[in-house]
C-alpha positions as semicolon CSV with decimal commas, in nm:
position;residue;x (nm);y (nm);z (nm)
1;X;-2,460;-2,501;2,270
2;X;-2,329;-2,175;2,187
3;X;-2,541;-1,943;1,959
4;X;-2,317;-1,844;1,649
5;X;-2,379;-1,525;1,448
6;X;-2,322;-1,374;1,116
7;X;-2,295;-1,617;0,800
8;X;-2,116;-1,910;0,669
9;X;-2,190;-2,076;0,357
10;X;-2,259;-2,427;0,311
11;X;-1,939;-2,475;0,118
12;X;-1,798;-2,289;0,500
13;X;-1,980;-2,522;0,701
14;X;-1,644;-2,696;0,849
15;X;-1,584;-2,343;0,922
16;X;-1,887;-2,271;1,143
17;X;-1,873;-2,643;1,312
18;X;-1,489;-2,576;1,418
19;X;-1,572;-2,225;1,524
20;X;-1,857;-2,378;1,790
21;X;-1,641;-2,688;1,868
22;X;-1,406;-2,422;2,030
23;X;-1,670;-2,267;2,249
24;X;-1,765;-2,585;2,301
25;X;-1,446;-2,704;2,416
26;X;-1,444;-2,421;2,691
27;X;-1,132;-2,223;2,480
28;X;-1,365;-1,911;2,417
29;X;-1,524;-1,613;2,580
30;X;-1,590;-1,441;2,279
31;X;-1,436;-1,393;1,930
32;X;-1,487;-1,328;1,612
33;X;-1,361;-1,487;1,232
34;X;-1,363;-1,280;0,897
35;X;-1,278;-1,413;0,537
36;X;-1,314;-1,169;0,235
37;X;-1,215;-1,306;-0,068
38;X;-1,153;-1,098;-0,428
39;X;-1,275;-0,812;-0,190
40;X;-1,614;-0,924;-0,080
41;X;-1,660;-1,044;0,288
42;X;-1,720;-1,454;0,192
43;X;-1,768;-1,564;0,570
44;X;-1,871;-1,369;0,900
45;X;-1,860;-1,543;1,223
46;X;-1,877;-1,456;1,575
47;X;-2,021;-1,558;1,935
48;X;-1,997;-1,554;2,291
49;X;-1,967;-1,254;2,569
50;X;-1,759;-0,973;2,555
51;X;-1,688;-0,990;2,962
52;X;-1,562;-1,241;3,204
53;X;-1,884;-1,228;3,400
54;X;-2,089;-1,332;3,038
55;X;-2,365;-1,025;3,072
56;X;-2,260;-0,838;2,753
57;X;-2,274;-1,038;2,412
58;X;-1,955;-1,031;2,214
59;X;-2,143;-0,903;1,861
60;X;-2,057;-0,697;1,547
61;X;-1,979;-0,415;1,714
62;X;-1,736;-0,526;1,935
63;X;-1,393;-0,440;1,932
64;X;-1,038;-0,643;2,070
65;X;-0,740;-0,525;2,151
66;X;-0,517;-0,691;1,885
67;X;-0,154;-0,658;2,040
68;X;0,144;-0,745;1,745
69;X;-0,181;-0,789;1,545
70;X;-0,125;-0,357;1,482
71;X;0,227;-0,431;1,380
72;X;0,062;-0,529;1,008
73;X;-0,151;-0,241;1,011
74;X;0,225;-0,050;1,084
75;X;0,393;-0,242;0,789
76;X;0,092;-0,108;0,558
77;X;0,132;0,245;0,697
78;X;0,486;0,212;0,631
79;X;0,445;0,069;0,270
80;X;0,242;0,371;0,172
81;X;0,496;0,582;0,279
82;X;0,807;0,435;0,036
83;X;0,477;0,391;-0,212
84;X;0,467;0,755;-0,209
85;X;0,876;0,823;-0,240
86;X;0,913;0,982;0,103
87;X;1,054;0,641;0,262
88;X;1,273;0,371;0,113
89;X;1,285;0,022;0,268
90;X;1,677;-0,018;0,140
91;X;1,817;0,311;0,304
92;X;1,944;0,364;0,667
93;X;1,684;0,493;0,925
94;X;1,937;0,760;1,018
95;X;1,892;0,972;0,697
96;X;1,527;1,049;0,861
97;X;1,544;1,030;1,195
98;X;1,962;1,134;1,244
99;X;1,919;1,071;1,602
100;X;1,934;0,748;1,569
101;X;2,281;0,710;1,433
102;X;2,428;0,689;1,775
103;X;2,598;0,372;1,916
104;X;2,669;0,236;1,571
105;X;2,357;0,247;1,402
106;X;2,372;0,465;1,122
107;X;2,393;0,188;0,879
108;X;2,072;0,038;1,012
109;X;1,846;0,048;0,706
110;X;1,446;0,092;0,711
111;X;1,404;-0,268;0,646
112;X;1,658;-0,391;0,906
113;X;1,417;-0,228;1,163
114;X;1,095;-0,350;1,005
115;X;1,250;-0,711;1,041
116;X;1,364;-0,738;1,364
117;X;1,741;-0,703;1,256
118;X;1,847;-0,356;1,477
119;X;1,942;-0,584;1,785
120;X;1,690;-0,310;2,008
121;X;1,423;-0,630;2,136
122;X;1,382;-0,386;2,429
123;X;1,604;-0,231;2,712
124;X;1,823;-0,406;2,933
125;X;1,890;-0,165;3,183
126;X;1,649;-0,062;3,427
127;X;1,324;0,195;3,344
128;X;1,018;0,327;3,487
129;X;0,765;0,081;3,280
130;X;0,494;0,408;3,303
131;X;0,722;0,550;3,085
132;X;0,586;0,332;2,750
133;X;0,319;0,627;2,751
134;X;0,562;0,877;2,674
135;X;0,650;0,844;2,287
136;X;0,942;1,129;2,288
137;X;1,111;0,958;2,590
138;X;1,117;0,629;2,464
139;X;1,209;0,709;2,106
140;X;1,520;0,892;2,273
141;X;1,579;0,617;2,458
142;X;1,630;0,410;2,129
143;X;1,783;0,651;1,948
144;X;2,083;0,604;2,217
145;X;2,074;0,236;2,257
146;X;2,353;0,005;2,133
147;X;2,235;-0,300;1,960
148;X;2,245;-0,602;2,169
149;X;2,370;-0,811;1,833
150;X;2,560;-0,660;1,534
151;X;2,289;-0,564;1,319
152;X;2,174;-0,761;0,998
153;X;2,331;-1,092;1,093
154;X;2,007;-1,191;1,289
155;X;1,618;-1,150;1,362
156;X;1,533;-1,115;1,743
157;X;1,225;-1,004;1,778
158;X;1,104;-0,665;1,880
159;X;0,775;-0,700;2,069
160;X;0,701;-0,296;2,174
161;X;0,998;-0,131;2,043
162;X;0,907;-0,181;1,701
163;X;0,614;0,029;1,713
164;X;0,851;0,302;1,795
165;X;1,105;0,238;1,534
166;X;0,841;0,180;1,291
167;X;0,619;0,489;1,390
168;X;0,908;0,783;1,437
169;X;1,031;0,672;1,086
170;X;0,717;0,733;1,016
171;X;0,590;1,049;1,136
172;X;0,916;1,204;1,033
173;X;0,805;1,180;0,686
174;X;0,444;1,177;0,695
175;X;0,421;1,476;1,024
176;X;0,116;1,246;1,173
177;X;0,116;0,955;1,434
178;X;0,013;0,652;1,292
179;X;-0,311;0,599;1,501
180;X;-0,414;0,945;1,335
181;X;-0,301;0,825;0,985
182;X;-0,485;0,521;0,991
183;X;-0,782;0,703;1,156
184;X;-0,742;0,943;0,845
185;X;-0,646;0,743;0,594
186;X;-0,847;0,426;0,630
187;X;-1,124;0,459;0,942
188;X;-1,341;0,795;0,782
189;X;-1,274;0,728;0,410
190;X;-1,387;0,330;0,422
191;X;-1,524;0,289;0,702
192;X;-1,238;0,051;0,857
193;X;-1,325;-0,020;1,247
194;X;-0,974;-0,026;1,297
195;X;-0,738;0,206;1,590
196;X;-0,379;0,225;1,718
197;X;-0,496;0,361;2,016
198;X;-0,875;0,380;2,127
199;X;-1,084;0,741;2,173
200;X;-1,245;0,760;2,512
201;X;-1,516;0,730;2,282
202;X;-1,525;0,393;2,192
203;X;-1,441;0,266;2,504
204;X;-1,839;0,112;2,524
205;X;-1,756;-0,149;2,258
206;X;-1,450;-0,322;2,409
207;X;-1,419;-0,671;2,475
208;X;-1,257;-0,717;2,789
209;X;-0,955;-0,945;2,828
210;X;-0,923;-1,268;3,035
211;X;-0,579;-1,330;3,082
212;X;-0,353;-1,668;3,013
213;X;-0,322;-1,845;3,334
214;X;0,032;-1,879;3,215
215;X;0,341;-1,750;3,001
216;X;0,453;-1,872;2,685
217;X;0,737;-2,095;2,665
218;X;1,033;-1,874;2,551
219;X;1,252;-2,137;2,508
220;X;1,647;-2,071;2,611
221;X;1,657;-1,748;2,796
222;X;1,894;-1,482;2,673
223;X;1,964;-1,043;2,671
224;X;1,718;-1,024;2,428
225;X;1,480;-1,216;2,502
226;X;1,518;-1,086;2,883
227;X;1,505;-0,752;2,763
228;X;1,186;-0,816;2,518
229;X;1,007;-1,044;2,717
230;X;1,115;-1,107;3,046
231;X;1,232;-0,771;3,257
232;X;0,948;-0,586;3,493
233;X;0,983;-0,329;3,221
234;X;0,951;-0,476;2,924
235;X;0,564;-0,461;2,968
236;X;0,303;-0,150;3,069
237;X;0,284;-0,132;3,434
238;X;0,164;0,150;3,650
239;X;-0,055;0,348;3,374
240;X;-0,437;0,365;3,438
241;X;-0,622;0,152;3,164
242;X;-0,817;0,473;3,029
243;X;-0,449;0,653;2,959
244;X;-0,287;0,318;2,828
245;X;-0,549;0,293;2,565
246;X;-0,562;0,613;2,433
247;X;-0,186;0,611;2,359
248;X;-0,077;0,555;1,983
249;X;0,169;0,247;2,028
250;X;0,169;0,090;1,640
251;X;0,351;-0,259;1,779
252;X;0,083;-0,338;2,061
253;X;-0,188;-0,133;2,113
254;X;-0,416;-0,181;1,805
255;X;-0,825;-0,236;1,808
256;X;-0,993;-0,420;1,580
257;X;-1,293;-0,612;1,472
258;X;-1,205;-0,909;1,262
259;X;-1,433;-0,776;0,992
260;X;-1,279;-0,449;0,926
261;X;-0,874;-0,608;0,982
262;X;-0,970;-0,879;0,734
263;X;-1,142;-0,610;0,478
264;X;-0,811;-0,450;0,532
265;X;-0,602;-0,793;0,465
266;X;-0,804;-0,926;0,194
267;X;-0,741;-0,548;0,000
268;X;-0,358;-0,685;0,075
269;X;-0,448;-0,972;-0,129
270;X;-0,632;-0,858;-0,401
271;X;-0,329;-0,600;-0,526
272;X;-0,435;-0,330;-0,326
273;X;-0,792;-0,276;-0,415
274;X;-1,045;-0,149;-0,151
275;X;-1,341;-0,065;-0,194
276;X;-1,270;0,052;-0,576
277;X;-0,942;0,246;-0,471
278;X;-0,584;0,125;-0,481
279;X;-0,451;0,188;-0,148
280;X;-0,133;0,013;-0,243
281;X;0,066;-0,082;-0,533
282;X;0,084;-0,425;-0,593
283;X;0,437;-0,416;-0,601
284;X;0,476;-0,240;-0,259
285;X;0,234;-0,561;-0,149
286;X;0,555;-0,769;-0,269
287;X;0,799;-0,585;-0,086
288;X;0,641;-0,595;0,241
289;X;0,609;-0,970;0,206
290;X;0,944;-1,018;0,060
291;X;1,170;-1,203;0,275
292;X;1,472;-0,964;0,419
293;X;1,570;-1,238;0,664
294;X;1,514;-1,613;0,713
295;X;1,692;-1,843;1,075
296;X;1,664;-1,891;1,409
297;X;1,502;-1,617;1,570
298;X;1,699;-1,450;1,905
299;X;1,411;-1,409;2,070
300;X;1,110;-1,630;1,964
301;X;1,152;-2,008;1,977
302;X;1,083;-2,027;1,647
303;X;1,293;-2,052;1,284
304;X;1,126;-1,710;1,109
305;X;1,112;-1,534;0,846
306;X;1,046;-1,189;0,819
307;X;0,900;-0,928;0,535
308;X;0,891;-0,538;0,618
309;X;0,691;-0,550;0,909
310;X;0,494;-0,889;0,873
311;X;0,548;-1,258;0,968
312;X;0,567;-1,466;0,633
313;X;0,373;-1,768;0,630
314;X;0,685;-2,015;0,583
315;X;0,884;-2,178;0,722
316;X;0,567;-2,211;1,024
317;X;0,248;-2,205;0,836
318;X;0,014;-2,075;1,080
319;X;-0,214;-1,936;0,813
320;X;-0,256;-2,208;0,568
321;X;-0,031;-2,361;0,285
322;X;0,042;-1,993;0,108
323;X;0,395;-1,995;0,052
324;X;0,335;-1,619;-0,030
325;X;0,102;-1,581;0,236
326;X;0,206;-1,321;0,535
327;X;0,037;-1,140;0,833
328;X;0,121;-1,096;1,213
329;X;-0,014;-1,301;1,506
330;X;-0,095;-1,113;1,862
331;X;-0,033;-1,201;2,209
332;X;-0,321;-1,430;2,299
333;X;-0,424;-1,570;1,963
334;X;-0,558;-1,297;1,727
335;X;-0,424;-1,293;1,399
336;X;-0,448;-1,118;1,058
337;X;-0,342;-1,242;0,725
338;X;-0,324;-1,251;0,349
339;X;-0,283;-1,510;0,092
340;X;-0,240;-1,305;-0,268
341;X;-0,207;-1,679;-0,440
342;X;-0,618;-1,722;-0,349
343;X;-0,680;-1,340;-0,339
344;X;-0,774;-1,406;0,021
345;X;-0,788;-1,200;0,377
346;X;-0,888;-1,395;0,705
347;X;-0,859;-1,206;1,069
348;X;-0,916;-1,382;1,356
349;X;-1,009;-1,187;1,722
350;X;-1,066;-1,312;2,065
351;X;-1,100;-1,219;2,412
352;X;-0,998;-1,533;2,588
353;X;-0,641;-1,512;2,568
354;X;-0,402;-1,841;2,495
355;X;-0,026;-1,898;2,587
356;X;0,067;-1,971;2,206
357;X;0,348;-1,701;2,107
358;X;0,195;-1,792;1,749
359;X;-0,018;-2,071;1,558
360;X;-0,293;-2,043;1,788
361;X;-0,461;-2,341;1,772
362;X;-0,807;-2,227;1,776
363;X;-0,763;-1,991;1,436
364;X;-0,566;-2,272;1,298
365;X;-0,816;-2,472;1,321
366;X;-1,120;-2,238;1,164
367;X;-0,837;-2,122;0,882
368;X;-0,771;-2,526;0,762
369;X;-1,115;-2,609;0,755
370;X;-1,186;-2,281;0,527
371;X;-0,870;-2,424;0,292
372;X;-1,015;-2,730;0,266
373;X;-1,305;-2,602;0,146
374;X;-1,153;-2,324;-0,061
C-alpha cells in the first residue's frame, strides 16, 4: 500500500482512493494533485519517490518538469501584457517583432501564434538540435521561416516553437524573459514554486523522469507533424542536462509543484484574484479562453480548440464537464487547469511519464471523482 500525504476531505475521499488505486496499479513513481477552490487550496495530495531507484520520497517540496504544462503559465504572461496595453491579441506579431514579417507573415496576428495558426509546428529542414539553447538563433530562424500552411485556415500544433513565438513577442514589450518575469512577477511576490527554466539552485528538489517505453500515436504522418514531432531535431539532443534546464524555453521547459500551478490556475478561476491582488482582469481571463479556432488539428490526432495560449476544455473534456473550462496538458501526463463556472483550479504532476498526447488517464481519473463530489 502506498503511503499518501497531504489532505483530502471526506467529501474528497473518491479523490484520495483513485489517487492510491494508481500507485497501486503500478502507473506511478511519484506525483502530486492540487485543487484550490474560491482561492483556498480544498485538496492536497501526493506520494511515492522522486527517483527511479525509490530512495528519495516524492514530497511537498518536490518539483516536475511540466513540459506544454509552461505553455499556460506563457498564455498568462502574455495576457498581462495586452492587460497592460503594450500587446494586443488582434494585431499582427510583426508590428513588435518586424523581423518576423518575412516569408509572408506580416499579417500573422498575436493570437494566430498563440493558437497554433502561423503554420511554424517546427523546422523541416535540417538543424543542429543543441541549437534549442540558443534563444537569438532560433527566434531568427522563425522569423525567416515560411509557413508550412497558409496561416489562419488551420491549428497544427506548435510543440517548442511556441515558446519562442510566444516569449520574443513578449520580451519585446516587456524587455524581460519570461522565466525572469514569472520569477519576478509571481515566484518572490506570492510565493509561487513555479520556473521556466530551473536555477542551479534548485536542482536538489527535482523529481527525476522515467521515460514512456513508447511514443504517442500521432496518427497520419504529415510536414508538420514531421517537423513538430517526428525529425531528430525537433527535440533537445546533445545539451548537458545542467545547461538544458537552466534555459528559459516558455513552451517546454517549465517546473512546477502541483500546489503552486494550481494556486496559480484556481486565481484563473476566481477572476484573477491571488492572494488579495488582481493579477488579471477578468475579462483578459475571457480572452485567453476564448475560442480563436475550433477543427481538426494538423498535427495532434485530435479535433481542438484553441484560446490564446491554452487548450479549451471542449470538444475533448480532459478536465471535467466545464464547457468554459481551459488549461494545457504536458508530455507525459501533467496537466493544469481552470474551471471559472465552479471557481475551480486543479494541477496535476508526475514523474512516471505516459504515452497519452492528452487526457491522461490517471488525472482523469482523480479530476472525475473530485466532480462528482463537487
Amino acid at each position: 500500500m502506498v503511503e499518501i500525504s497531504g489532505f483530502a476531505p471526506p467529501r474528497f475521499a473518491a479523490v484520495k482512493d483513485a489517487f492510491a488505486a494508481n500507485f497501486e496499479a503500478g502507473e506511478e513513481l511519484g506525483a502530486r494533485f492540487t485543487l484550490v477552490q474560491d482561492g483556498e487550496v480544498v485538496l492536497d495530495l501526493w506520494a511515492g519517490h522522486a527517483d527511479r531507484k525509490r530512495t528519495r520520497p516524492f514530497d511537498e517540496h518536490t518539483l516536475t518538469c511540466i513540459f506544454s504544462t509552461t505553455k499556460a503559465l506563457a498564455a498568462l504572461l502574455v495576457a498581462r501584457a495586452v492587460d497592460a496595453g503594450k500587446l494586443d491579441y488582434g494585431r499582427p506579431l510583426a508590428e513588435v517583432w518586424p523581423e518576423f514579417a518575412q516569408a509572408g507573415k506580416g499579417a500573422i496576428t498575436l493570437e494566430q501564434a498563440l493558437s497554433h495558426q502561423a503554420g511554424l509546428s517546427g523546422f523541416l529542414e535540417p538543424m543542429e538540435p543543441s541549437l534549442w539553447a540558443d534563444w537569438d538563433a532560433i527566434v531568427e530562424k522563425l522569423a525567416a521561416l515560411a509557413p508550412m500552411w497558409p496561416p489562419g485556415t488551420a491549428s497544427g500544433y506548435h510543440p517548442i516553437t511556441y515558446g519562442y513565438l510566444a516569449g520574443e513577442a513578449f520580451r519585446r514589450v516587456d524587455g524581460r524573459m519570461m522565466g525572469d518575469a514569472l520569477r519576478e512577477d509571481f515566484h518572490e511576490p506570492f510565493g509561487l514554486d513555479l520556473w521556466i527554466g530551473l536555477p542551479e539552485s534548485e536542482f536538489g528538489r527535482l523529481a527525476e523522469l522515467q521515460r514512456p517505453n513508447a511514443l504517442p500515436q500521432f496518427g497520419e504522418v504529415n510536414d508538420p507533424t514531421r517537423a513538430a514531432f517526428l525529425s531528430p531535431w525537433s527535440s533537445v539532443a546533445g545539451i548537458p542536462a545542467s545547461v538544458w534546464r537552466q534555459t528559459q524555453v516558455p513552451s517546454a521547459n517549465g517546473y512546477a509543484t502541483a500546489h503552486s500551478l494550481a494556486r496559480l490556475m484556481g486565481a484563473l478561476a476566481n477572476d484573477g484574484w491571488l492572494d488579495g491582488e488582481q493579477i488579471l482582469s477578468p475579462a483578459l481571463i475571457a480572452e485567453i479562453a476564448r475560442e480563436r479556432i475550433r477543427g481538426q488539428d494538423l498535427v495532434l490526432p485530435f479535433e481542438m480548440s484553441w484560446g490564446a495560449g491554452v487548450m479549451r476544455n471542449a470538444p475533448n473534456h480532459p478536465w471535467g464537464p466545464g464547457e468554459q473550462t481551459f488549461g494545457h496538458s504536458g508530455w507525459g501526463g501533467s496537466c493544469g487547469f481552470a474551471d471559472p463556472e465552479r471557481r475551480l483550479g486543479g494541477a496535476y504532476v508526475m514523474n512516471k511519464q505516459g504515452t497519452a498526447l492528452m487526457g491522461d488517464l490517471r488525472p482523469r481519473r482523480l479530476i472525475e471523482a473530485a466532480y462528482t463530489a463537487l
